[in-house]
C-alpha positions in Angstrom: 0.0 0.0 0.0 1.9 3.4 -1.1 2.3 6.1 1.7 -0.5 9.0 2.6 1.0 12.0 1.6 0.2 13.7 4.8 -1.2 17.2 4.3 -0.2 20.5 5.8 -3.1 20.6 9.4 -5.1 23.6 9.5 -3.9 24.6 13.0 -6.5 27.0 13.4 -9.9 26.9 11.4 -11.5 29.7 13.5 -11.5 33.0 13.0 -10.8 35.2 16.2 -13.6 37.0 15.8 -15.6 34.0 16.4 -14.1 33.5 19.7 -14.2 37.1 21.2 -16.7 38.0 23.9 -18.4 40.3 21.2 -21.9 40.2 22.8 -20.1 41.5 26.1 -23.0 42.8 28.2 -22.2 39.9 30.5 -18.7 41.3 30.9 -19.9 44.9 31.5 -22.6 43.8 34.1 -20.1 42.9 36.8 -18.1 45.7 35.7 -20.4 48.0 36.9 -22.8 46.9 39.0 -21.3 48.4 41.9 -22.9 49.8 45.3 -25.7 52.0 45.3 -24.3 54.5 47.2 -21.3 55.4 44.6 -20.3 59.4 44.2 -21.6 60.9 41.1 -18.5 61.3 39.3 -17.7 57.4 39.8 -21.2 56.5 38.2 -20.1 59.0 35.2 -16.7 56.6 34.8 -18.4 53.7 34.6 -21.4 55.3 32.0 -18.5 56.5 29.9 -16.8 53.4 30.0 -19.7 51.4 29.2 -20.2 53.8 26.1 -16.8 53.5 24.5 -16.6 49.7 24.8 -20.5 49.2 23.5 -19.3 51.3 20.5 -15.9 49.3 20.1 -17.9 46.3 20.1 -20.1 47.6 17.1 -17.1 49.2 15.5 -15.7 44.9 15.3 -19.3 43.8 14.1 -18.7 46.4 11.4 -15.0 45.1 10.8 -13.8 49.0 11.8 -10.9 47.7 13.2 -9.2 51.2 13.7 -12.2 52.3 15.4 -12.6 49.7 18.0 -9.0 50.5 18.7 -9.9 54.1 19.3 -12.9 53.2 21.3 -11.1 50.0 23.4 -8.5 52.4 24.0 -10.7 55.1 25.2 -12.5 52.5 27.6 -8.7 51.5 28.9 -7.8 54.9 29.6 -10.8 55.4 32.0 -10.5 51.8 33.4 -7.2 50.6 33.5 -8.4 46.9 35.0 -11.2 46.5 32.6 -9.6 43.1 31.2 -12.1 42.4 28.1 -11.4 45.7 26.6 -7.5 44.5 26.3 -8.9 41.4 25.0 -10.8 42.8 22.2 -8.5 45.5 21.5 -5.7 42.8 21.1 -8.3 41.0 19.0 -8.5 44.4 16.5 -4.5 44.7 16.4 -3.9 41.6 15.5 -6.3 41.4 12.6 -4.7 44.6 11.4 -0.9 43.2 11.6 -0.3 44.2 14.9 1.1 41.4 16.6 3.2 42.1 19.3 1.2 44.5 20.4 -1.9 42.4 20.2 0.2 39.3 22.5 0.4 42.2 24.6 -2.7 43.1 24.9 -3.9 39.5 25.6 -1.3 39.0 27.8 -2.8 42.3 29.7 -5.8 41.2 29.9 -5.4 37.4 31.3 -3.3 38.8 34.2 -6.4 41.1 34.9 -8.2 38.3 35.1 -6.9 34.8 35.0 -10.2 33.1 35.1 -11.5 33.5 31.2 -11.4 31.0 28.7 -11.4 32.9 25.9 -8.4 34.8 26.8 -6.2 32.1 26.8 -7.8 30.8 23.6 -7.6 33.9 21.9 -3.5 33.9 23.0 -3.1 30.6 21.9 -4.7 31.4 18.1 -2.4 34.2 18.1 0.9 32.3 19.3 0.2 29.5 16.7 0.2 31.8 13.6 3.8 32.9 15.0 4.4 29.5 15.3 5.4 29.4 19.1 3.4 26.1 19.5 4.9 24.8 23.1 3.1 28.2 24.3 0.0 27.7 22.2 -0.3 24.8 23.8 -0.1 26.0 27.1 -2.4 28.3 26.6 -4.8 25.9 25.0 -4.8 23.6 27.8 -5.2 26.7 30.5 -8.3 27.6 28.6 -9.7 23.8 28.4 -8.5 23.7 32.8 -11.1 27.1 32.7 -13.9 25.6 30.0 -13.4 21.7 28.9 -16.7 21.7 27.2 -15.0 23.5 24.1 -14.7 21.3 21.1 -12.3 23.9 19.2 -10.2 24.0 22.0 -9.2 20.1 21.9 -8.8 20.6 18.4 -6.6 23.3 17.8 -4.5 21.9 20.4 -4.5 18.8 18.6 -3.7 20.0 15.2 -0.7 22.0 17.3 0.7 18.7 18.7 -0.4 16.6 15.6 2.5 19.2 13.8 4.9 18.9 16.8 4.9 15.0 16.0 3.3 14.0 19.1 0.4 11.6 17.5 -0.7 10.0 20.8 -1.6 13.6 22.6 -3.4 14.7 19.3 -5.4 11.5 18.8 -6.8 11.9 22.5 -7.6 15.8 22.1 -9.0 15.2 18.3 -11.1 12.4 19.8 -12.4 15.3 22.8 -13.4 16.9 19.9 -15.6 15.2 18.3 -17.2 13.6 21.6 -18.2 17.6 21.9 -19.2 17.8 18.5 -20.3 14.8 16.5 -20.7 16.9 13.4 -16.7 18.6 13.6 -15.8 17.7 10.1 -12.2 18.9 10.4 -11.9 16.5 13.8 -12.6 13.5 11.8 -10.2 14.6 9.1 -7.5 15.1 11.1 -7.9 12.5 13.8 -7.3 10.1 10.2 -4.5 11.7 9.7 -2.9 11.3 13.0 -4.7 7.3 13.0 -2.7 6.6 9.5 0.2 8.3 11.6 0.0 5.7 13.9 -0.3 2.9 11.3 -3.9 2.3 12.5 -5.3 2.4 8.4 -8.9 0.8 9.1 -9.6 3.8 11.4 -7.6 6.2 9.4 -10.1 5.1 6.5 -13.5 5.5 8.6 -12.5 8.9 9.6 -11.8 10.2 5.8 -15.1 8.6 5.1 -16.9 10.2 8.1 -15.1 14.1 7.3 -16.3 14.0 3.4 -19.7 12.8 4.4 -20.1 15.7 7.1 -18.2 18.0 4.2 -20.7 17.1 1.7 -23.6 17.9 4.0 -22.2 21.3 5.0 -21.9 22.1 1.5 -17.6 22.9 1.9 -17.0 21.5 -1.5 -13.1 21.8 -1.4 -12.8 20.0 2.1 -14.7 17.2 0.8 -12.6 17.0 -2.3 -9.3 16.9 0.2 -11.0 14.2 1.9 -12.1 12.1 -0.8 -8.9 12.3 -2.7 -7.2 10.5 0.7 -9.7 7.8 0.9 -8.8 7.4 -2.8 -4.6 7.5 -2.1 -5.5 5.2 1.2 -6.7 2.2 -1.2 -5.1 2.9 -4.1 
């Protein structure tokens, strides 16, 4: 049976955008749901604030990156410790280019508060692209410590480790996956990838078979093609 020519793993399929806190109302209600008896000008602070981050927030839904910039940056200066407002102004810089800056940012925002998921998830998107995968990874696994019901979690951290060579750990978080999402086409995909990997073909095949099924049905033409043209090199 020839060899699999093992294709380059989409580390990431997400977009950030998809995994920002962009409906944030939950954010801002602790923020500033203080004590009644608060001075007038502290109520003002937290009014303003709540203005420039709601606008920053429609500024992403309208992909005005330098605007929710402005307006995160705005919110910062009156609220230093508002953490999601470094999150989704790191979110903004690094769609424009801005990467250090945007690590930064993130960085800021989980030592504000250590306790978000999304944070560290956000990070770890960010530190894959540069391609520091040992701290993707760590950042991964603090956000699945925080959330472990996130099926894009396991995989991204799996498609990190499945690149790093270390089949076993991907197999186990591609397999977390799916057991989240029965439907995660790309978990199937690669979790084949990583069983052919591990010389386990019958498995390997059932999982191609599985992603262009669910690839079909979702209508992603080109994924379906990738798969199909595996099961077709598998048995060749």
């Amino acid at each position: 049976m020839p060899t699999i020519p093992l294709l380059p793993t989409q580390l990431v399929v997400t977009t950030i955008f998809n995994s920002i806190e962009s409906l944030g109302f939950t954010n801002i209600a602790g923020v500033f749901s203080g004590e009644q008896a608060e001075s007038r000008q502290e109520a003002n602070l937290k009014v303003s604030t709540k203005k420039f981050y709601t606008q920053g927030l429609k500024n992403l839904e309208q992909q005005d990156l330098h605007g929710a910039i402005k307006n995160f940056t705005a919110t910062i200066n009156i609220n230093p410790q508002f953490a999601s407002a470094y999150n989704d102004r790191g979110v903004a810089r690094y769609k424009l280019g801005y990467k250090q800056s945007a690590l930064e940012d993130l960085t800021t925002a989980i030592k504000l508060n250590p306790y978000r998921a999304k944070y560290y998830s956000n990070r770890g998107f960010m530190l894959t692209r540069l391609k520091h995968y040992t701290a993707a990874i760590a950042d991964y696994t603090s956000a699945l410590l925080l959330n472990p019901n996130v099926a894009q979690s396991y995989f991204n951290r799996g498609a990190i480790r499945l690149q790093m060579e270390n089949s076993l750990a991907a197999l186990a978080d591609f397999e977390s996956a799916i057991r989240l999402d029965s439907d995660f086409a790309k978990a199937y995909f690669n979790r084949g990838l990583t069983r052919y990997k591990l010389r386990e073909v019958e498995g390997a095949f059932d999982d191609f078979q599985k992603a262009a099924g669910l690839f079909k049905l979702q209508g992603r033409m080109d994924s379906y093609q990738e798969a199909v043209s595996q099961i077709t090199k598998l048995w060749c």
